[in-house]
N, C-alpha and C positions, 0 to 999 in steps of 0.2 A: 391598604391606605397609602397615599402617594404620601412624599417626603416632604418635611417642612423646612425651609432655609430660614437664618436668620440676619437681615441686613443692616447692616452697622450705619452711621453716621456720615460715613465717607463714600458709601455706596458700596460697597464690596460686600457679599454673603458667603454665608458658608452653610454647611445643612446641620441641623438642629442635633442637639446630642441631650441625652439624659447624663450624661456624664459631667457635662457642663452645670446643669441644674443641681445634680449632687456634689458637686465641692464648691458650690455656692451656697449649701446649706448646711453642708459641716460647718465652712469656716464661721456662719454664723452660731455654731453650738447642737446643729442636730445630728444623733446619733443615726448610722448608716441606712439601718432599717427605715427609720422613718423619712427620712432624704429620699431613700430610693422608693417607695409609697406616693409622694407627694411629687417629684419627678416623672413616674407614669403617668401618674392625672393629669399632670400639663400635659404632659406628653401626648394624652389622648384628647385632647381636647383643642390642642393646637392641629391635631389631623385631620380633626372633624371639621374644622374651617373650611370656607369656601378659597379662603388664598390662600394661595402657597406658600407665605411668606411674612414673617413678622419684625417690625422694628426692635433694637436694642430694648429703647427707652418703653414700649408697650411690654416687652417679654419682663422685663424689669417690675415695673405695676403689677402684672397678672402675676408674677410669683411671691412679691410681697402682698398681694390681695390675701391669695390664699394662705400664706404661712400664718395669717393674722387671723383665717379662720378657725384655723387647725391649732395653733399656737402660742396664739394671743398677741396683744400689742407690742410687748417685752422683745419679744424673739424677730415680731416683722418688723421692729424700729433698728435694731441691730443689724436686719437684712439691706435694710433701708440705706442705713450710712455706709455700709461697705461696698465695695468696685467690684459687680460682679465677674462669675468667668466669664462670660460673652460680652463683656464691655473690654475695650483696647485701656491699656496704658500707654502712655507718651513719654516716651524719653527726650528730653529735649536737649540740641548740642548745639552748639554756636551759630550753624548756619544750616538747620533741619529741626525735622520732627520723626522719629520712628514710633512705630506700637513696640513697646516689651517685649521678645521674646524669650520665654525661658529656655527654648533651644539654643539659642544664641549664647546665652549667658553660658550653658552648662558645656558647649564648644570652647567658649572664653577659659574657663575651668580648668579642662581639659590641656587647653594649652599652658596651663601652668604648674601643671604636673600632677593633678587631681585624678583620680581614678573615676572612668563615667559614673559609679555608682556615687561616691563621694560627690561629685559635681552635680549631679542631679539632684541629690537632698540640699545642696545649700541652695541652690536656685528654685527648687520649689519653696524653701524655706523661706528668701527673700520675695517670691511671688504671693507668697499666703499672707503676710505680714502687710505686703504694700495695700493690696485689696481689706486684709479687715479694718486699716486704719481709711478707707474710704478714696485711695488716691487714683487719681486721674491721667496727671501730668506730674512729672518729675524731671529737673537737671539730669543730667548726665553724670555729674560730679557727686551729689545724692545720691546715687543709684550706686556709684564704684566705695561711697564711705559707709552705705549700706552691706554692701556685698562682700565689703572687709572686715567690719564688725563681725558678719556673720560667721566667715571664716575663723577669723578669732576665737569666737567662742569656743569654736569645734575644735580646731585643732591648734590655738597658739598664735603668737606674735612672729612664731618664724614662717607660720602658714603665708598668713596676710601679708609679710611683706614677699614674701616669694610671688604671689597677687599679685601686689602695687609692681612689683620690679618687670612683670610677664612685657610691656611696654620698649623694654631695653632690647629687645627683638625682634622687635619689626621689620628691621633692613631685610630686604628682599635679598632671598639667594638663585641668582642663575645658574642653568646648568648648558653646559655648550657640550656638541656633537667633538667638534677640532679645537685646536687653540686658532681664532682671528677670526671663528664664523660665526656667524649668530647666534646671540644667547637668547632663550627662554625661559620665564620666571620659574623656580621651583613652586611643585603643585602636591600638595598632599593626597587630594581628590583623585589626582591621576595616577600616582603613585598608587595608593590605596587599590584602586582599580585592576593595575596591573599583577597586584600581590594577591589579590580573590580569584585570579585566574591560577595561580598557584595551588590553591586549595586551601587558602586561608579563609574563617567568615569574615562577616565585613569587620565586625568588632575589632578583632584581632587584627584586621588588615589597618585600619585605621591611628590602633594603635600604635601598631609597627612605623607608621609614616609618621606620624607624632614625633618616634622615638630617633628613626632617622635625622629628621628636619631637628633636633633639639640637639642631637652630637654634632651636625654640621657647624649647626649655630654656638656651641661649645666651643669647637675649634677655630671659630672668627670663620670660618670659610666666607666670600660673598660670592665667589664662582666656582662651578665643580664640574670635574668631566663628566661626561655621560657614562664613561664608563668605570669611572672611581665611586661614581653612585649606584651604578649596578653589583658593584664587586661591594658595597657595604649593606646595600638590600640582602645582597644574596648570605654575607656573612651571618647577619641578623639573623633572616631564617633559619641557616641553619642550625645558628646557636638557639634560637627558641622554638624552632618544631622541628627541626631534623632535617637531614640529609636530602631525603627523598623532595621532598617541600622545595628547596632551594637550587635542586636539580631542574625540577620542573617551569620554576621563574625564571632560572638562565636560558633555558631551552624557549621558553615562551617571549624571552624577551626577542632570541635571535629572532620572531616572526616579524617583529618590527621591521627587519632590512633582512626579507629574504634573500635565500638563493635563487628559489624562484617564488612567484607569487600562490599563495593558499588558496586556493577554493573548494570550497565547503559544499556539501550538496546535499540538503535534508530532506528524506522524502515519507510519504507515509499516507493511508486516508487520513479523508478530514475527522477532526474528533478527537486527531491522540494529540497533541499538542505543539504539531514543529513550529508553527510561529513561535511560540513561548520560547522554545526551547534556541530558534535561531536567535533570538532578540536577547536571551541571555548570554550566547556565546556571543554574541555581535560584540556585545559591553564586555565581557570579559579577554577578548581577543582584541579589542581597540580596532574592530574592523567594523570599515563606516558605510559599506555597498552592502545592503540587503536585500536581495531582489524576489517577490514571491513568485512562482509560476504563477498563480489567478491574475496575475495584475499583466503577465505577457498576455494569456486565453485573452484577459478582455481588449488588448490592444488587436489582437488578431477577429475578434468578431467585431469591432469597429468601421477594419475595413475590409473582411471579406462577408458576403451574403449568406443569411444560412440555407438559401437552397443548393448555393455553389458546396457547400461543406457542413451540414446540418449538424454531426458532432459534434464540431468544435461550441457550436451553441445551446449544449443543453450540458447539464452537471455532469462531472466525469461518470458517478454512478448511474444515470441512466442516460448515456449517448446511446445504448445500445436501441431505445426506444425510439429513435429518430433514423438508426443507421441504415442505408440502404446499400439492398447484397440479399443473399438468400436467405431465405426467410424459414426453412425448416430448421436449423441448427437446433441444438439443445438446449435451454435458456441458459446454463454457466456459461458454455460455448459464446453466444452471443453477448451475455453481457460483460465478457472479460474482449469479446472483439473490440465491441462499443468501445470500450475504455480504452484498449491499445490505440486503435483508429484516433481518438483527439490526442491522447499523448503525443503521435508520430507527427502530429499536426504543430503543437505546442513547442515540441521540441525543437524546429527549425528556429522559433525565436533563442530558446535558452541555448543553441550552440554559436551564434550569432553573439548574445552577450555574453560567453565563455570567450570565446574566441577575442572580442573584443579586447577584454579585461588579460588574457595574459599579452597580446601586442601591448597593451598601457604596462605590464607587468602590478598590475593592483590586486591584491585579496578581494574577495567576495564570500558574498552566505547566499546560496540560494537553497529556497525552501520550497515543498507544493508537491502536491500529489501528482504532479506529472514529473518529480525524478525519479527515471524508474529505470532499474538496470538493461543496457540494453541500446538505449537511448543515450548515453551520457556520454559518447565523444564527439569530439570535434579535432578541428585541423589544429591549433593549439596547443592540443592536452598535454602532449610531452613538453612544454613548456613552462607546466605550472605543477604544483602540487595540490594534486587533487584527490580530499578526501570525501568518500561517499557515505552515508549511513540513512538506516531506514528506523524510526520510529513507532512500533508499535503497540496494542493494548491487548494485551492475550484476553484481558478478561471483557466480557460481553456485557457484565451489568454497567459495570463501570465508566467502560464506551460508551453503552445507552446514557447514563448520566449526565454524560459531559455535554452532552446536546442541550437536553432540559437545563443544567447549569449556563451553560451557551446564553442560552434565548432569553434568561432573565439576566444575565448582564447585561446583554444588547438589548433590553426590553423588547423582543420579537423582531426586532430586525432582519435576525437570521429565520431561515423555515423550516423550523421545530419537524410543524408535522411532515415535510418532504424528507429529512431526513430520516425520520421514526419509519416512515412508509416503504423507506427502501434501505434501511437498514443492515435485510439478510446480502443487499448486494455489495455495500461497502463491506460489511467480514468477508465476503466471498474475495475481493478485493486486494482485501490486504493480506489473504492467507497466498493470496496470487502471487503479493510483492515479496510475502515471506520467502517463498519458492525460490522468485529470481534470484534474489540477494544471498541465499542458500549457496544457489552454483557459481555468483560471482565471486563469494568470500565477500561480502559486504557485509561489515557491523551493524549486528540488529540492538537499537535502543529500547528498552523499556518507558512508555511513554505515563504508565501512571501515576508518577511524581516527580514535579518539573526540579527537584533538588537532586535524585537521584540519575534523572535524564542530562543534567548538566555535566553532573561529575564523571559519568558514564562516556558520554561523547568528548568530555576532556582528554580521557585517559586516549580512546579511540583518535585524537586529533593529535594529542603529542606525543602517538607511536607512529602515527603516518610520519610527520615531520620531520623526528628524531629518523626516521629510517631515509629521508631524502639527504641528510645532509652524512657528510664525506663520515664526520667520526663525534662524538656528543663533546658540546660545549662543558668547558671545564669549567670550574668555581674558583674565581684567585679572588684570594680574602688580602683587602687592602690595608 
């Protein structure tokens, strides 16, 4: 059954949730069980429609139709006067309109010294309340003497003004590189980010930037060096996960103004994950070039013929069925030729943007079944720090999986059955690449879970680095 969106007032949709329908019938007094019963029903009946797609105010009707069948007038008039989950609240402030967001609030929270769990009960608190007394639209000023009462209740009079005072904060704090050169506003977001490449989760990392930005702002700071902020990250860490942890932030941060520039080189068949895996390390590394090999192949079959170079235009796994050459070979033989022959091919682009990238001296991530040992230098290379690693999926069911999982993400985009068809020659493939990477000493990833692939290629990325530079960055606690 295709998916049903539901589209709001102001033209914006979103897709349809049974989760929505059951805390719009708790709050009205129905017990879970029966919410989630009545939930499905709409739920099946809105897929069975010819549209895609239902208004607020209609999804609204049909749920009070039915609770009024199932539960009488009592419970659908209660349904009735309350702000469902799928209807917006409006905050209104002097010169706007926002919808409510309880994420918002519980970041509000958050910054005033609430633990996410703590901030998340008061803010659904206040969101449950607004909704069963029917409301729509509220002041801004309403909303904060709401959300202070709430406070109150839970934890005191010194909670809530701690709350109302969160305001005395706001002065932005810069952080500048020199003293007299441009400052940049401090960023928790980016902070945060930099600390999850440490080996922090995000929770933790998040919190940590909270806790920074709130001693800065303790100390009146309004501008801070760059490097009196790294020297109290790094303390932090240490002080609350350890040594090792705060090593690897200092060490990560030097990647920001190498010695020389990073480039990353993921390679592997299609199937085990390196996209994922490059685009996690992208973010965690603050490196903003990702480049895939498929996106060089298709620049090169654009403008060369496929009779002049026929490999290069069929899938790596079977170029060998296009290759011309002698034609007795063995079929591994030939289909690990196939596959070399367009690599060799592919590869004149990716040494061309290696080579590039270290004259610019810029970091890069490239990913794609055409880095393959063997292939990976260029004129350049001594010039940068380059780390190679190969991704792969020992196990076969799991591989086969990822395909079928593939193809319903993409809703068939990709081709299922071409891949399933030639299957035994991608394993042949990548036990090829296993080989290479064997005699180069290249780091082989494990590609069957992209949390364990990340922490994996971290460790593999800041022992290259740490090995490029003269002697490892020290931690001076400020």
């Amino acid at each position: 059954m295709r998916e049903v969106y539901i589209r709001t007032p102001r033209g914006y949709r979103w897709p349809f949730s049974k989760g929505l329908l059951v805390e719009s019938l708790m709050n009205a007094g129905l017990k879970m069980e029966a919410a989630l019963s009545l939930a499905h029903t709409i739920e099946e009946r809105l897929k069975s429609r010819k549209r895609p797609e239902i208004g607020v105010s209609a999804l609204k009707k049909l749920l009070v139709s039915e609770v009024e069948k199932a539960f009488g007038p009592e419970v659908a008039e209660r349904l009735r006067r309350q702000t469902q989950t799928f209807e917006e609240i409006m905050v209104v402030e002097p010169h706007r309109k926002r919808p409510f967001s309880k994420g918002v609030l519980t970041r509000s929270l958050e910054d005033a010294g609430f633990a996410l769990k703590e901030a998340y009960a008061i803010a659904r608190e206040v969101e449950a309340q607004l909704r069963k007394e029917g409301v729509t639209q509220i002041p801004a000023e309403e909303l904060e003497r709401r959300v202070g009462r709430a406070i109150e209740r839970r934890f005191g009079r010194s909670a809530r003004r701690r709350y109302a005072g969160r305001h005395a904060l706001v002065g932005e704090i810069f952080v500048e590189e020199k003293s007299g050169e441009p400052r940049i506003p401090f960023s928790k977001g980016i902070l945060a980010q930099s600390v999850m490449a440490a080996g922090l989760s995000p929770d933790a990392a998040y919190r940590l930037a909270r806790e920074v930005e709130r001693r800065l702002r303790e100390g009146g700071e309004a501008v801070v060096s760059r490097d009196r902020l790294r020297a109290t990250v790094a303390a932090l860490i240490q002080e609350e996960v350890g040594e090792e942890a705060a090593r690897r932030y200092v060490l990560l941060r030097a990647l920001r103004q190498p010695i020389r520039p990073v480039h990353i080189l993921i390679g592997g068949v299609t199937g085990v994950g390196k996209s994922l895996l490059a685009s996690a390390l992208a973010y965690r590394l603050g490196i903003t070039r990702l480049i895939s090999t498929d996106a060089v192949r298709e620049i090169l079959r654009a403008t060369i013929p496929p009779d002049l170079l026929p490999t290069l235009h069929a899938s790596s796994f079977e170029a060998w069925s296009v290759m011309v050459g002698p034609q007795d070979l063995d079929p591994e033989t030939r289909i690990l030729q196939g596959f070399r022959d367009q690599v060799s091919r592919v590869a004149v682009g990716l040494r061309a943007i290696q080579e590039r990238g270290a004259r610019e001296r810029s970091s890069l991530i490239i990913e794609g079944v055409h880095v393959v040992p063997g292939y990976l230098a260029h004129p350049g290379r001594g010039d940068v720090i380059q780390i190679p690693l190969l991704v792969v999926v020992e196990d076969e069911s799991v591989h086969r999986d990822r395909f079928i999982l593939r193809d319903r993400e993409t809703h068939g985009s990709r081709p299922l059955d071409n891949y399933l068809h030639f299957f035994k020659e991608i394993r042949l493939i990548q036990v090829h690449l296993q080989e290479l990477a064997a005699s180069a000493g290249i780091p082989i990833v494990s590609g069957e879970s992209l949390d364990r692939a990340t922490e994996q290629a971290m460790e593999f990325i800041l022992d290259g680095i740490q090995k490029a530079y003269p002697q490892e960055p020290v931690i001076e606690v400020a």
